[in-house]
C-alpha positions in Angstrom: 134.5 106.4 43.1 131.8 104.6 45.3 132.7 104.8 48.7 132.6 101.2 50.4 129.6 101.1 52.3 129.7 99.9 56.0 126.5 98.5 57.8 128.1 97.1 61.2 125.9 95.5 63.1 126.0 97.4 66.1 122.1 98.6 66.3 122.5 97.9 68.4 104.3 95.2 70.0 103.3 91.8 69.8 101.4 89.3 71.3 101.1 89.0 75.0 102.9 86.2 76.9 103.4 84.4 80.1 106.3 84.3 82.3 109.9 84.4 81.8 112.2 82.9 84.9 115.6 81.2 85.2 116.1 77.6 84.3 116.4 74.9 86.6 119.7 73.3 85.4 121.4 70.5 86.0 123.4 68.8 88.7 126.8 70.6 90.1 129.4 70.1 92.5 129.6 73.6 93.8 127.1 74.8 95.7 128.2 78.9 95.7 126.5 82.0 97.8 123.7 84.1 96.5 125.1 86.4 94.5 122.8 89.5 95.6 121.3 92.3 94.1 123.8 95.2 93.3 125.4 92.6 90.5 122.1 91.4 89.2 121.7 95.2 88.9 125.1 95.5 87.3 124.4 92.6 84.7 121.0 94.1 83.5 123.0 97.1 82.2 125.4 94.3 80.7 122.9 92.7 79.3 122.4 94.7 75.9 126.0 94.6 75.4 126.0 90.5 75.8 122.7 90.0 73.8 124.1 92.4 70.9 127.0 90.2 70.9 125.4 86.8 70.8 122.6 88.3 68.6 125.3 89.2 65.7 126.7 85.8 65.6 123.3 84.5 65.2 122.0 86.5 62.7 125.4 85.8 60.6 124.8 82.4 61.0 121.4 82.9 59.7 122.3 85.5 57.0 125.1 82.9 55.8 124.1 79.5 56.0 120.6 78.9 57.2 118.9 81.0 55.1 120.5 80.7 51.8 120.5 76.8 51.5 117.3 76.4 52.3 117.8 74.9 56.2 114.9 74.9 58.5 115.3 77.1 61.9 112.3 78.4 63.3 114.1 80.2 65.9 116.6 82.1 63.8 113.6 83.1 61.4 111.7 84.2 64.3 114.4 86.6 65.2 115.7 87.8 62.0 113.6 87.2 59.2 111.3 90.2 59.8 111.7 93.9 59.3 111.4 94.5 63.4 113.8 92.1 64.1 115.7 91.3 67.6 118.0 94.4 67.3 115.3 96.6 66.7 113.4 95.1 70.3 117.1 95.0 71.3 118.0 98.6 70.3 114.8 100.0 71.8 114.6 98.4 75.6 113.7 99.7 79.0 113.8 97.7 81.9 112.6 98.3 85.6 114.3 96.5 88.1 112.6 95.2 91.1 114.8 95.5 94.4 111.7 94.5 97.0 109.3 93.0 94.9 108.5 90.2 92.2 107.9 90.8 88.8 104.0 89.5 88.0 102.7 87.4 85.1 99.2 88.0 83.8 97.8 85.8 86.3 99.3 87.8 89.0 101.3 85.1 89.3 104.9 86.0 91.1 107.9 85.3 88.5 111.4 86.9 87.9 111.1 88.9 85.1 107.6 89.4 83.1 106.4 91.8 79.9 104.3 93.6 83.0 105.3 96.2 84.1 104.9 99.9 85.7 106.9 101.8 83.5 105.1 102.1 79.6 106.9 99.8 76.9 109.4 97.8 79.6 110.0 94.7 81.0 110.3 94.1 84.6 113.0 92.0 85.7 113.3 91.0 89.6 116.7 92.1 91.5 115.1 90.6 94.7 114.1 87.1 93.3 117.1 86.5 90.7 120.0 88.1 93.5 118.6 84.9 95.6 118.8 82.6 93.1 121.9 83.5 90.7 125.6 82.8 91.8 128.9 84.2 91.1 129.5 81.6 88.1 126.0 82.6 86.5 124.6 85.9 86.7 125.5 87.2 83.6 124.6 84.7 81.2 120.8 84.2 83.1 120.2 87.6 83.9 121.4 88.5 79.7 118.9 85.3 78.7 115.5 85.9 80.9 116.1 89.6 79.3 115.9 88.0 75.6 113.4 86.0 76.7 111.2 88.8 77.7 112.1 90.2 74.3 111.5 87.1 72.9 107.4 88.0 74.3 107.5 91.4 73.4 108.0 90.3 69.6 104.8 88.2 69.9 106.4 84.6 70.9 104.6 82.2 73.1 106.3 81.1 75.7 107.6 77.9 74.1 109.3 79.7 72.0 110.3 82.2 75.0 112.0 79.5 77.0 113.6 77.6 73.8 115.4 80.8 72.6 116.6 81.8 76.5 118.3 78.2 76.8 120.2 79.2 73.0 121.4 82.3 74.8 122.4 80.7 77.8 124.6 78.2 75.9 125.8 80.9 73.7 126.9 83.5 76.8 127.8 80.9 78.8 131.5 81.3 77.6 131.3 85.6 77.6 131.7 87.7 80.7 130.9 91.5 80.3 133.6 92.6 81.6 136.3 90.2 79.1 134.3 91.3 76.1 134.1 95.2 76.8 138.2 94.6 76.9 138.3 92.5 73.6 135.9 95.0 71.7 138.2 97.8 73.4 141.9 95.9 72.4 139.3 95.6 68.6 138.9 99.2 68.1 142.3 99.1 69.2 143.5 97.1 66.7 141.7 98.6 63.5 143.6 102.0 64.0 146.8 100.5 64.1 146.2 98.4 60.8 144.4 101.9 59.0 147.9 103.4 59.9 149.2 100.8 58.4 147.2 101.2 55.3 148.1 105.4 55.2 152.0 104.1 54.9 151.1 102.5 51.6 149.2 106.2 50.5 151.5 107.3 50.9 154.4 105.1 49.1 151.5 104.9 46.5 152.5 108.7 45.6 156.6 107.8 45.6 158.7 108.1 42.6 159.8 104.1 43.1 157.1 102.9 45.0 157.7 99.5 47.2 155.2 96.5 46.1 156.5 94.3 49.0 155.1 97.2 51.2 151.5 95.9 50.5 152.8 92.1 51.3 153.3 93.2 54.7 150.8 94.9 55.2 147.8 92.4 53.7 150.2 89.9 56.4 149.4 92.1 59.0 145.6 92.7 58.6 145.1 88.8 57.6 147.3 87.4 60.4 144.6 90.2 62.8 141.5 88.9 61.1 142.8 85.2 61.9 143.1 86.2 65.4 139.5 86.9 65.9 137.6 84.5 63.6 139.0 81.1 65.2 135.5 80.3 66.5 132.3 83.1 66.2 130.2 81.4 69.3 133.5 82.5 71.3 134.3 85.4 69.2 131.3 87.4 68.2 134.0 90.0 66.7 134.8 87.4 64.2 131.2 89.1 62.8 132.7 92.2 62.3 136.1 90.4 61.0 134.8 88.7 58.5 132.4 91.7 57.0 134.8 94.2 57.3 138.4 92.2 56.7 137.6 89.7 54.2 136.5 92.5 52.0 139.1 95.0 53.0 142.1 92.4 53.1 141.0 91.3 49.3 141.2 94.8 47.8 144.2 94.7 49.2 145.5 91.7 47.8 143.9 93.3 43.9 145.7 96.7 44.7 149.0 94.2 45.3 148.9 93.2 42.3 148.7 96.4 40.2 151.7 97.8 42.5 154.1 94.6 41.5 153.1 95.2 37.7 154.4 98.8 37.8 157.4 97.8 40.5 160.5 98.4 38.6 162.5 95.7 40.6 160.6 93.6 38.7 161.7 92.5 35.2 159.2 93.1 32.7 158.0 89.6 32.6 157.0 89.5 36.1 155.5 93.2 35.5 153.3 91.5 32.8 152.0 88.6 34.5 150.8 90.7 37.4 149.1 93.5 35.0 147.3 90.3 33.2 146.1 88.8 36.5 145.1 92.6 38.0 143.2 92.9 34.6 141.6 89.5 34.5 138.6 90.6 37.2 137.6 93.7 35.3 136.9 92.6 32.1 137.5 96.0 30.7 135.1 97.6 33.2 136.5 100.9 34.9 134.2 100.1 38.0 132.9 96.6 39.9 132.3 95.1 43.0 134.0 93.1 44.7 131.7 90.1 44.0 131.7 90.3 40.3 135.6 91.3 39.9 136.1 87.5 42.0 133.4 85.8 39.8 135.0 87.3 36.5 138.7 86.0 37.5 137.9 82.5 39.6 134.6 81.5 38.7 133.7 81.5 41.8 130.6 83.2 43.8 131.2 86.0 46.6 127.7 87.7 47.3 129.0 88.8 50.6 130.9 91.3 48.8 128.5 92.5 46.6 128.4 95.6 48.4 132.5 96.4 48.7 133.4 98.1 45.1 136.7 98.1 42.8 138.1 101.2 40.8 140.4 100.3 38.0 143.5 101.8 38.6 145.1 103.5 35.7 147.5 106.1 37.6 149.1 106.7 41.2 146.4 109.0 42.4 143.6 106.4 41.6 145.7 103.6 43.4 146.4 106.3 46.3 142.3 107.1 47.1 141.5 103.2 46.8 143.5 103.0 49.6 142.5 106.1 51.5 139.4 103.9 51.1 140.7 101.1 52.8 141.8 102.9 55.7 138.4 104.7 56.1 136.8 101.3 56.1 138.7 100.4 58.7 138.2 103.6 61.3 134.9 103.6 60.5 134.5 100.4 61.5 136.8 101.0 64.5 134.7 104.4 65.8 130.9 101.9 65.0 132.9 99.4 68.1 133.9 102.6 70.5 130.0 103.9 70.3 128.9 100.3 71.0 130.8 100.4 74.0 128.7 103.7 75.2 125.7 101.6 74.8 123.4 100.5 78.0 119.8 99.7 78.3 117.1 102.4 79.7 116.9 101.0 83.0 114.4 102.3 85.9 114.7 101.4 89.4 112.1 100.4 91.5 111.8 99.9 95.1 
């Protein structure tokens, strides 16, 4: 049996460029303090943690809707449509911090945060300039941006480009604090061993004399009613990335595996036994072996290439039923430990009085 395959998108040099400073934005009624240095400092080590987040929801959007029907976005393509793509710049960053001086452009020109700096392959971001300028409502989001925007340069945009993708990020942090989604990635992991415990019940009813089809009802309930939870919205939710990749998939099998158990459930009469065995059947077309994205095609007609990847084993006994959904479950806590070593995660950062 193929085991499901996981790529979670937790990977997290060009042409030289300008500047890279915080926007000018518009009018407020607050007017709050300077926010200082010490939490500027804080949010650059957030800031890989943020832009990984942000970054995945882009790229699904891209991967899932720009890309394949044809749509124009010149942006997304810069990011993503390339072999060193933004996680790999992303994945790979050092940054030196500036606590008593500017960063400089290649005019010498005083900015806070440049592709110029001491320290060999960084980007210099400015704890002196941007703790003056930043406030308590802010500093995440525009420390988290001016860093992709100095990515943005390393990756051989202009500085068009540069400020155009900073103000996307900006609108797309704007609603994430560090410190909210570290505990919503946390309560995630969270989450996904519960539900593979879940899934290791039904192992092991699978290997029960009378073994309990509305076992798998409650449990495909459980993990749909979770993946609902975090795929309302993904600009608010990057998780819903990881929801829809790993759930989707996962939840479906489940569903398929559902319907072999209630063709062999002996509270059933044998009508009811047939009809499910017919529909479980239908997908295969006599094949021991599919994915996912054939198996749909073969009994709806309809397309799934996002699954294309996640693979089906016909099940013809209890032991075969019993390691598809050991399957499942491993899905699942793989998925679950790729989340805990995301959390571990912090950019190379070098200080610099």
């Amino acid at each position: 049996m193929k085991f499901l395959s996981l790529i979670f998108l937790f990977l997290s040099h060009g042409a030289q460029a300008e500047i890279g400073g915080i926007t000018g934005g518009g009018g407020g009624t607050t007017n709050p303090s300077p926010v200082g240095q010490p939490l500027v400092r804080r949010a650059v080590a957030d800031s890989r943690m943020l832009l990984q987040a942000h970054l995945q929801a882009r790229a699904w959007h891209w991967e899932t809707v720009i890309k394949p029907n044809g749509h124009v976005d010149e942006d997304l393509k810069f990011l993503f449509d390339r072999p060193d793509d933004a996680f790999y710049y992303l994945e790979r960053i050092k940054i030196e911090v500036r606590s008593n001086d500017n960063c400089y452009d290649a005019k010498k020109n005083p900015v806070d945060g440049s592709i110029y700096a001491d320290q060999p392959g960084a980007i210099c971001i400015s704890s002196k300039s941007l703790g003056a300028k930043l406030s308590e409502l802010n500093f995440e989001f525009e420390t988290a941006a001016l860093v992709m925007h100095e990515i943005v340069h390393q990756m051989g945009g202009d500085e068009d480009l540069a400020k155009r993708i900073q103000m996307r990020t900006i609108y797309g942090l704007k609603s994430k604090v560090a410190s909210r989604l570290y505990a919503d990635y946390s309560l995630f992991a969270k989450y996904l061993r519960e539900n593979a415990e879940a899934v290791k019940d039904l192992e092991w009813d699978a290997m029960q004399p009378d073994p309990r089809a509305l076992q798998y009802e409650r449990v495909v309930n459980r993990l749909q009613g979770f993946r609902d939870k975090y795929a309302v919205d993904l600009d608010s939710h990057p998780l819903a990335v990881e929801a829809a990749k790993v759930f989707d998939g996962q939840v479906l099998k489940l569903h398929i595996d559902a319907y072999f158990a209630k063709s062999v459930d002996p509270r059933s009469d044998a009508q009811e036994r047939a009809f499910y065995q017919e529909n479980y059947l239908k997908g295969f077309r006599e094949k021991d072996e599919i994915s996912l994205t054939e198996y749909m095609l073969n009994y709806d007609g309809f397309l799934r290439s996002e699954y294309n990847t996640t693979f089906l084993t016909r099940i013809t006994s209890r032991e075969v039923l019993r390691e598809e959904l050991a399957e499942i479950r491993q899905a699942l806590l793989a998925t679950a430990q790729a989340v805990e070593e995301f959390l571990k995660v912090q950019p190379t950062v070098f200080d610099k009085e």
